[in-house]
C-alpha positions as CSV (number, residue, x, y, z in Angstrom):
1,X,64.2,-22.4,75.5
2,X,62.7,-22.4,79.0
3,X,62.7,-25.9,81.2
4,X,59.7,-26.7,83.3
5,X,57.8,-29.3,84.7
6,X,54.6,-30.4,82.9
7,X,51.5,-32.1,84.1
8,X,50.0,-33.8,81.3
9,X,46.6,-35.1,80.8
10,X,46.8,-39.4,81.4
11,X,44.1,-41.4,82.6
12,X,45.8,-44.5,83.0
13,X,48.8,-42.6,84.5
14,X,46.4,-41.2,87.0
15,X,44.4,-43.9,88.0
16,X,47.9,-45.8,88.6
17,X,49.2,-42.9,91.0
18,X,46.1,-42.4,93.0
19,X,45.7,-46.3,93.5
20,X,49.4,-46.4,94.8
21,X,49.0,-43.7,96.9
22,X,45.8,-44.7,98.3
23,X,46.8,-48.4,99.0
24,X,50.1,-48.3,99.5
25,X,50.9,-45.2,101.4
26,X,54.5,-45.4,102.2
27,X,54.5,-45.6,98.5
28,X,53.1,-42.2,97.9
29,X,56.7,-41.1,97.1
30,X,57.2,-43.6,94.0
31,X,53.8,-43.5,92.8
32,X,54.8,-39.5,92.0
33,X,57.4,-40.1,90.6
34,X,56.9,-43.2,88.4
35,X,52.8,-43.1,87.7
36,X,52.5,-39.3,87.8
37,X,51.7,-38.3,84.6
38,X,54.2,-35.5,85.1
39,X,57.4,-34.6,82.6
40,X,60.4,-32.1,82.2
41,X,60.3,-30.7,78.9
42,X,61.9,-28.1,77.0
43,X,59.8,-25.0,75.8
44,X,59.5,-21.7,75.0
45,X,58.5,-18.8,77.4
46,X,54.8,-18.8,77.7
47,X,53.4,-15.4,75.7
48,X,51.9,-12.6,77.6
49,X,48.4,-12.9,77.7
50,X,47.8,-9.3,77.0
51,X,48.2,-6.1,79.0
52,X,49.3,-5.8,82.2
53,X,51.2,-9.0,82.0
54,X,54.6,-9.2,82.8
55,X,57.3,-12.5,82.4
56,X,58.5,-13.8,85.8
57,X,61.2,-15.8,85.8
58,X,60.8,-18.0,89.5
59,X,63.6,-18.0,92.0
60,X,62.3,-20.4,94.6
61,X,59.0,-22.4,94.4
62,X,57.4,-24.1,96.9
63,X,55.9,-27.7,96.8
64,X,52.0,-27.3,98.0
65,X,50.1,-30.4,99.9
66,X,47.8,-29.5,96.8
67,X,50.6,-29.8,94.7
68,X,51.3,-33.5,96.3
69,X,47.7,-34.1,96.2
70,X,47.2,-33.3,92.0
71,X,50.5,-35.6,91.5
72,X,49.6,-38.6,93.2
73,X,45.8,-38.6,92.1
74,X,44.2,-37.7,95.1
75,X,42.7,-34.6,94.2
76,X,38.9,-34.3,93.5
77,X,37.3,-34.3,89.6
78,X,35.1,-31.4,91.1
79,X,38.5,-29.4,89.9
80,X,38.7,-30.6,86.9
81,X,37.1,-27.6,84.8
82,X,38.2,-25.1,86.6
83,X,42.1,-26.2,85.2
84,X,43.4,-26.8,81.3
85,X,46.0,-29.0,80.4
86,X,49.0,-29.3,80.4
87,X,50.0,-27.1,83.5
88,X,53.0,-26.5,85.1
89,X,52.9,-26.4,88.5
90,X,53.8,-24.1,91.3
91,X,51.8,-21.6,93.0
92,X,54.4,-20.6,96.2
93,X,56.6,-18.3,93.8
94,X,59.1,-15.8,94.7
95,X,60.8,-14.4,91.0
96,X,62.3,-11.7,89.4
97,X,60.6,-9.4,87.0
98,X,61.7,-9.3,83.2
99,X,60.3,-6.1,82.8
100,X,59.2,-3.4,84.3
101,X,55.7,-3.5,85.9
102,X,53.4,-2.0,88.2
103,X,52.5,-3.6,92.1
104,X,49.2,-4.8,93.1
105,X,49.3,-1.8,95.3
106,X,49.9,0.6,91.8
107,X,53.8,0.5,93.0
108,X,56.4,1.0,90.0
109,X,58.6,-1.8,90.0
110,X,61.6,-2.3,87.8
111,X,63.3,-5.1,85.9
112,X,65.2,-7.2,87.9
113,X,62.9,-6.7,91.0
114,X,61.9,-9.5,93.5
115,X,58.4,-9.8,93.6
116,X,56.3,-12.8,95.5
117,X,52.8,-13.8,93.1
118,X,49.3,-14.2,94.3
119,X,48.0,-16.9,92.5
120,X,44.9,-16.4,92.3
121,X,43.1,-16.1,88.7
122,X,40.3,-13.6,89.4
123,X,38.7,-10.7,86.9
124,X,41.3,-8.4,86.6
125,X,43.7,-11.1,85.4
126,X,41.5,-12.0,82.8
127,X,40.4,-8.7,81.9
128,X,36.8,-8.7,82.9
129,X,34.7,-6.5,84.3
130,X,35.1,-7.5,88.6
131,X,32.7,-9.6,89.8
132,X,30.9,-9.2,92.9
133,X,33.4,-11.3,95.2
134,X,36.0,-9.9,93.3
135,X,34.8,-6.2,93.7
136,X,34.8,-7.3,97.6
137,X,38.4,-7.5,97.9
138,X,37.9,-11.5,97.3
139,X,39.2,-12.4,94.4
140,X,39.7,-16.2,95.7
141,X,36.0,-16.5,95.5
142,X,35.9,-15.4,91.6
143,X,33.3,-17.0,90.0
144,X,34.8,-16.5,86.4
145,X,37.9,-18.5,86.2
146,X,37.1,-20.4,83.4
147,X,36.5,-17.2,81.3
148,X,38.2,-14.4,80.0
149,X,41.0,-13.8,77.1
150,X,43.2,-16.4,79.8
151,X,42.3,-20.0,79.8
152,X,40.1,-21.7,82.4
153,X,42.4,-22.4,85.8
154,X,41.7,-21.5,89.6
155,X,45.2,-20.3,89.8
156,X,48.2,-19.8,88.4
157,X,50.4,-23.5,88.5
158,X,46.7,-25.0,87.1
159,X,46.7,-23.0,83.9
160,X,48.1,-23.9,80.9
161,X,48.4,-20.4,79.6
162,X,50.6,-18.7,82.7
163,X,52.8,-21.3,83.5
164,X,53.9,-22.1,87.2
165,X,56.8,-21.8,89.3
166,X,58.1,-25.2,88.7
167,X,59.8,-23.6,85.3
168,X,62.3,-21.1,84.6
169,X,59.9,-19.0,82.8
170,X,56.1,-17.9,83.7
171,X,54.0,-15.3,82.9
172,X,51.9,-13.0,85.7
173,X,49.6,-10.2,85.7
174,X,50.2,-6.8,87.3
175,X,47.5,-7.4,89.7
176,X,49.2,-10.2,91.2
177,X,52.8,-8.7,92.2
178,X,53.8,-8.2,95.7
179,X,57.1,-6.4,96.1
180,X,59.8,-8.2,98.3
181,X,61.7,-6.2,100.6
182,X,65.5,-5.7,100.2
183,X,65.9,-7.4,103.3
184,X,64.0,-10.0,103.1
185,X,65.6,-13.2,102.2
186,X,65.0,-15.5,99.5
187,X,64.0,-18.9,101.4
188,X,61.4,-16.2,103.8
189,X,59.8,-14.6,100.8
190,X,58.9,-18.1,99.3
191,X,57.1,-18.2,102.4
192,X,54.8,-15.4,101.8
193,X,52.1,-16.8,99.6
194,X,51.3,-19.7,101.8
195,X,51.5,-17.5,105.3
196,X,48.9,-15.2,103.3
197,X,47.2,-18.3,102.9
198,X,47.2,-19.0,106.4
199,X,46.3,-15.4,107.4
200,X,43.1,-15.8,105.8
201,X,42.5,-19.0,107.4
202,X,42.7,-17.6,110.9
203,X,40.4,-14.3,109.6
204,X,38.0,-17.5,108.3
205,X,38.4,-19.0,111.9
206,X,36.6,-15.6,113.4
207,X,38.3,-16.2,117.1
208,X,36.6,-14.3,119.5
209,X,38.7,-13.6,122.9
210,X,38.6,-16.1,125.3
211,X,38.4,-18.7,122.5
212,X,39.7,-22.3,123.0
213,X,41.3,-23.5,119.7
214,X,42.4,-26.6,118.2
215,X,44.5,-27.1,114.6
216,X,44.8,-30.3,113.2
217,X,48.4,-31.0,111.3
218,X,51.9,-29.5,112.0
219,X,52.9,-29.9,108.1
220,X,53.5,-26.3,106.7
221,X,49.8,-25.2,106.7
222,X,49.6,-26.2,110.2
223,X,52.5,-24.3,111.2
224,X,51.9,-21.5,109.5
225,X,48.6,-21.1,110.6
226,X,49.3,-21.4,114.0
227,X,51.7,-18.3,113.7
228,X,48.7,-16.1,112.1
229,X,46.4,-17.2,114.8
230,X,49.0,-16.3,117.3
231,X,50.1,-13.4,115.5
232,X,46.7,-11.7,114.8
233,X,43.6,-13.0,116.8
234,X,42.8,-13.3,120.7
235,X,42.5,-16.8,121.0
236,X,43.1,-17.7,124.8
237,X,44.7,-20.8,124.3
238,X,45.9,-22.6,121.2
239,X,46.1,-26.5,121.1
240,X,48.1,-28.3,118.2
241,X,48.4,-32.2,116.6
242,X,51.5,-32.9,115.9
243,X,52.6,-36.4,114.8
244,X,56.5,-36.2,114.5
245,X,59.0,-34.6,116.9
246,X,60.2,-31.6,115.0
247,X,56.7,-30.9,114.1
248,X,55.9,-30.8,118.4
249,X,59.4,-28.3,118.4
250,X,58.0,-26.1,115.4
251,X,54.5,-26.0,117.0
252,X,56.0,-25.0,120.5
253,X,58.7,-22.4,118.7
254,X,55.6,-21.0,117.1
255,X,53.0,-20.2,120.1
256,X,51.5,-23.5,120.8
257,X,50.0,-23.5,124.5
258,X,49.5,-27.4,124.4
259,X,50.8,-30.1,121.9
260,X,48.5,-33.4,121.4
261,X,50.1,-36.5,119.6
262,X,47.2,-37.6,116.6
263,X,46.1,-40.8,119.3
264,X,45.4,-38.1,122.2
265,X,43.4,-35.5,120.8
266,X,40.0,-36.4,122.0
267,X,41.4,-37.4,125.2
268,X,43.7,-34.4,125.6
269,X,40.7,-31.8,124.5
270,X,38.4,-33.6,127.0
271,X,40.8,-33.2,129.9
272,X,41.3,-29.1,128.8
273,X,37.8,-28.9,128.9
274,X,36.1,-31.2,131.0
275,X,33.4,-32.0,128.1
276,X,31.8,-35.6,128.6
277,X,33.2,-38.7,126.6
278,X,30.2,-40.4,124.5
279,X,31.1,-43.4,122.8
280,X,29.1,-45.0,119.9
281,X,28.4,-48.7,119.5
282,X,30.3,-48.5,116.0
283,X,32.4,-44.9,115.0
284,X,34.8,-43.0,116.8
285,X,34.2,-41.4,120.2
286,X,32.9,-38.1,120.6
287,X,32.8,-35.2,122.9
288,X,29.8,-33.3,124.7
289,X,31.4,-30.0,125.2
290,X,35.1,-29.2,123.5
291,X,37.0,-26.7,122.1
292,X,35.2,-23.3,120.3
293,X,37.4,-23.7,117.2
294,X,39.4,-26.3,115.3
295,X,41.2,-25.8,112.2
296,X,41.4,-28.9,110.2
297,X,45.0,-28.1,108.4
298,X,45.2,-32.0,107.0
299,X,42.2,-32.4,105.4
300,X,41.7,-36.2,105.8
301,X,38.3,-37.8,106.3
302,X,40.5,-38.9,109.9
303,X,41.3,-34.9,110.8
304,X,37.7,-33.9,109.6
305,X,35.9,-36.6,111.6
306,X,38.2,-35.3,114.7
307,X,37.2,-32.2,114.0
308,X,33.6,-32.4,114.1
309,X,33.9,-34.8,117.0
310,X,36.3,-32.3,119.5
311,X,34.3,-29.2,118.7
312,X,31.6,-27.7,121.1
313,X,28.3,-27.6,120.4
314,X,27.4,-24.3,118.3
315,X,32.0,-24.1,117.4
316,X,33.1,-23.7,114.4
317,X,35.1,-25.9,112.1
318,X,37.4,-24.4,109.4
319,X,38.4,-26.6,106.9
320,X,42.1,-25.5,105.3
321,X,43.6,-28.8,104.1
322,X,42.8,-30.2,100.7
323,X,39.5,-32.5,101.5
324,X,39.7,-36.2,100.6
325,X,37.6,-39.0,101.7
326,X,34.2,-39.4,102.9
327,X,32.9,-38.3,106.3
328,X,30.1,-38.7,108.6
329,X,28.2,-35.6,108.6
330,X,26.2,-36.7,112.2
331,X,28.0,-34.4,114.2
332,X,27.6,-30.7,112.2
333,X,24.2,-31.7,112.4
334,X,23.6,-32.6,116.0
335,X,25.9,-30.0,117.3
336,X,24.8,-27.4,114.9
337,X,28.8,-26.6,114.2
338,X,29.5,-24.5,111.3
339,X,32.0,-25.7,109.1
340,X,34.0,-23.1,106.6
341,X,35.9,-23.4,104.4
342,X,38.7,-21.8,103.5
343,X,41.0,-21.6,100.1
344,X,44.0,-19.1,98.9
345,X,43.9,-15.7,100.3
346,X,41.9,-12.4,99.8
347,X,43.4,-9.3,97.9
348,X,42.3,-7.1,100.5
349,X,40.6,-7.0,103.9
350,X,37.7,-5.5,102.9
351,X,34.2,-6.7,104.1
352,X,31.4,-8.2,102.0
353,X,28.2,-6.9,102.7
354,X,26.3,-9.6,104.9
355,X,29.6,-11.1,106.4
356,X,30.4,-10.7,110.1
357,X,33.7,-8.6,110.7
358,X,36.7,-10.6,111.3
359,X,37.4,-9.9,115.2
360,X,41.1,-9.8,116.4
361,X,43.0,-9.6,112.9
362,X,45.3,-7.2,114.5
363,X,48.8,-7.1,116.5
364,X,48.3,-6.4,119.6
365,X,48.5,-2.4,120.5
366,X,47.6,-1.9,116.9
367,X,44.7,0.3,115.8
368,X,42.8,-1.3,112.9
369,X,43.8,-0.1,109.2
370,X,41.8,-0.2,106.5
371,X,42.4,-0.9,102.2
372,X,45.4,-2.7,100.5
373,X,48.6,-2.3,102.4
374,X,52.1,-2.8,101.1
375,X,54.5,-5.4,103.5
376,X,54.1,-2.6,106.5
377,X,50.8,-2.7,107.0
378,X,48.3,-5.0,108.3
379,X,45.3,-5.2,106.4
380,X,45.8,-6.8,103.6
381,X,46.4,-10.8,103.6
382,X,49.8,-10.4,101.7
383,X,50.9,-7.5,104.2
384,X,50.4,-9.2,107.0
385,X,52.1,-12.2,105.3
386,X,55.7,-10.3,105.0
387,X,55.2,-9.1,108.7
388,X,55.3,-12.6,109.3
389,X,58.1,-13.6,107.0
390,X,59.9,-10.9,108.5
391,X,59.3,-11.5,112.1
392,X,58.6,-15.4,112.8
393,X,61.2,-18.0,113.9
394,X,61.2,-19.4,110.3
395,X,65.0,-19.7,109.9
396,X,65.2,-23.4,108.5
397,X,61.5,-23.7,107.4
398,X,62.6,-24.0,103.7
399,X,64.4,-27.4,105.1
400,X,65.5,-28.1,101.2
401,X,66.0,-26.8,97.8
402,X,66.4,-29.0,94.7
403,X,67.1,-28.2,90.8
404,X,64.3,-28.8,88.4
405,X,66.3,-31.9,87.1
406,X,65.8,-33.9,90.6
407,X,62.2,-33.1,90.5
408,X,61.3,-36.9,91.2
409,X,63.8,-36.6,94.3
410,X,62.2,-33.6,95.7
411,X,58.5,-35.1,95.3
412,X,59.7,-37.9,97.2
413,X,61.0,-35.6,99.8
414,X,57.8,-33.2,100.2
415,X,55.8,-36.3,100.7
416,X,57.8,-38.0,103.3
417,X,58.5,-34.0,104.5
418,X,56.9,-34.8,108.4
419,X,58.8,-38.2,109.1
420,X,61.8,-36.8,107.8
421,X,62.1,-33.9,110.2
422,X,61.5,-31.2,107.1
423,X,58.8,-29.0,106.6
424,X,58.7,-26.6,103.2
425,X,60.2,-28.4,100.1
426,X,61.7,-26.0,97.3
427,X,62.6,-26.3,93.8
428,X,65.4,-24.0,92.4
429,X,64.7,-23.0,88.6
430,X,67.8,-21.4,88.3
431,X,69.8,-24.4,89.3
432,X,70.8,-26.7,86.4
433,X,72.2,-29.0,88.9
């Protein structure tokens, strides 16, 4: 029998969670755990779906703000055909192969190999012919996840039929395994699917040298994207928020030029770059000038609203956090921003026809590369992702690791994750205590 974690379809038990968690904030932690309609059960290994899949069985998984946001109700009903029920969750997974298997990149890989999952669901998963994003090298922007011999789900940890990290048992396909290096540790290779996330956020931001930039949030999405902007574009000048003090130590650890508590960010972008204050009769106040980019790594109606309010006229605003709440619009329209959006990460590097080239995505000295690279090379979102896991100050980043059995523990911990001083929250599969 294989143990997991279950999210199980419950209106009442969902309403209840996203009402405590809306109203009662500080309760966010025991609305998960009490209202969540979320259960440990007892099971058996989820079937391979056909070929090409392989059984997993997760070492480490990562709790997601998405994650947080599914448990405690906030996330939108726009999602809800594009998942089947009951899930088990976890998308940050770093397991070991039951059998033997093949790489994304067509490496052999034998049992008992550590391999790091992309999530994402796209054509070749569910044994379709590729669609056109998919065909692209963006598989994130499938438009057939809710078709196929797999059942409908965005991602793996939102389909019933693959299972999640959050289990001892899940099922992936070929397509989706990433090798980890020997000398990679456990608690960095977790990292990896959520810094390829970030990777493909800053390739989203297109920074052009010179650039000023602002990200929002110094949670792990924050973080981590501030090492891939620093890491692989020529931003001039990088600005964080951060709202608790290890978060202002992480951000200045991981390249941060300037650190703005949430209450000075308008004012702190103002003085940077002398843009005129405007202030409205009823709203927020504004800027007339501002920074080129922000990256809006919370995903609040508050961070989106500072976002379109900080952000030159003619920037660009990249929206990475989990959106929530309403916001007024006033600003992308006046200031003719662009705001993009950004989700998961792309197989590989390669350029749809019509989209703008993705400047700086390089180290610097590096000549560009081109295809799917393996964790050497610097393409691919994933291989850029393990030079980062490799290479960044992220001793400690995993800040704790928790059995399946104290799941309601470690909810409570990944919500309250900034105040507490932590930043990635864990489970262990393997653990039984």
């Amino acid at each position: 029998m294989t143990r997991g974690l279950e999210l199980y379809r419950s209106v009442p038990r969902y309403a209840a969670a996203r009402v405590l968690s809306s109203r009662l904030p500080s309760l966010a932690g025991a609305a998960a755990t009490a209202a969540a309609p979320l259960r440990l059960v007892d099971h058996g290994d989820p079937a391979l779906p056909g070929p090409g899949w392989v059984t997993v069985r997760p070492k480490l998984s990562g709790i997601c703000g998405s994650d947080l946001s599914t448990v405690t109700g906030q996330s939108s009903f726009y999602f809800s055909p594009l998942v089947t029920m009951p899930f088990t969750p976890g998308h940050e997974v770093l397991g070991v192969l039951q059998s033997d298997a093949a790489a994304a990149d067509g490496t052999p890989l034998r049992a008992g190999s550590r391999v790091v999952v992309d999530p994402v669901l796209g054509c070749a998963t569910r044994g379709l012919e590729l669609c056109g994003n998919c065909a692209a090298g963006h598989p994130s922007r499938c438009d057939r996840v809710t078709v196929g011999h797999v059942a409908p789900g965005l991602q793996t940890g939102h389909c019933k039929d693959v299972g999640g990290g959050w289990a001892r048992a899940m099922v992936a396909h070929h397509s989706q395994l990433h090798p980890v290096p020997d000398d990679l540790s456990d608690e960095r290779a977790v990292l990896v699917e959520p810094l390829a996330t970030a990777v493909h956020t800053a390739g989203r931001a297109r920074v052009a040298p010179g650039d000023r930039v602002l990200v929002i949030g110094s949670g792990a999405i924050g973080l981590f994207t501030l090492l891939a902007l620093r890491a692989y574009t020529p931003a001039a000048h990088i600005t964080v928020v951060a709202k608790y003090r290890r978060q202002v130590e992480l951000a200045k650890a991981f390249g941060a030029d300037e650190v703005l508590s949430p209450s000075d960010t308008l004012g702190g972008v103002r003085r940077a770059t002398r843009a005129l204050r405007a202030e409205p009769e009823f709203g927020g106040s504004f800027l007339l000038g501002g920074v080129d980019v922000t990256l809006d790594c919370v995903g609040s109606s508050s961070s989106l609203s500072t976002a379109l309010r900080v952000t030159r006229a003619g920037g660009r605003v990249v929206l990475s956090g989990v959106p929530s709440g309403a916001v007024d619009l006033s600003p992308l329209w006046y200031r003719e921003l662009e705001l993009v959006g950004t989700y998961a990460s792309s197989g590989r590097a390669v350029q749809s026809a019509g989209e703008a080239a993705r400047p700086g995505l390089e180290p610097a000295g590096s000549a560009p590369t081109a295809g799917l690279d393996g964790p050497s090379g610097a393409r691919s979102d994933f291989g850029r992702a393990f030079e980062l896991a490799a290479s960044a100050p992220l001793d400690g980043v995993v800040s704790a690791v928790y059995p399946l059995g104290r799941w309601r523990e470690a909810l409570d911990h990944a919500l309250s994750a900034g105040r507490l001083g932590a930043v990635k929250i864990a489970f262990d599969p393997t653990q039984t205590t």
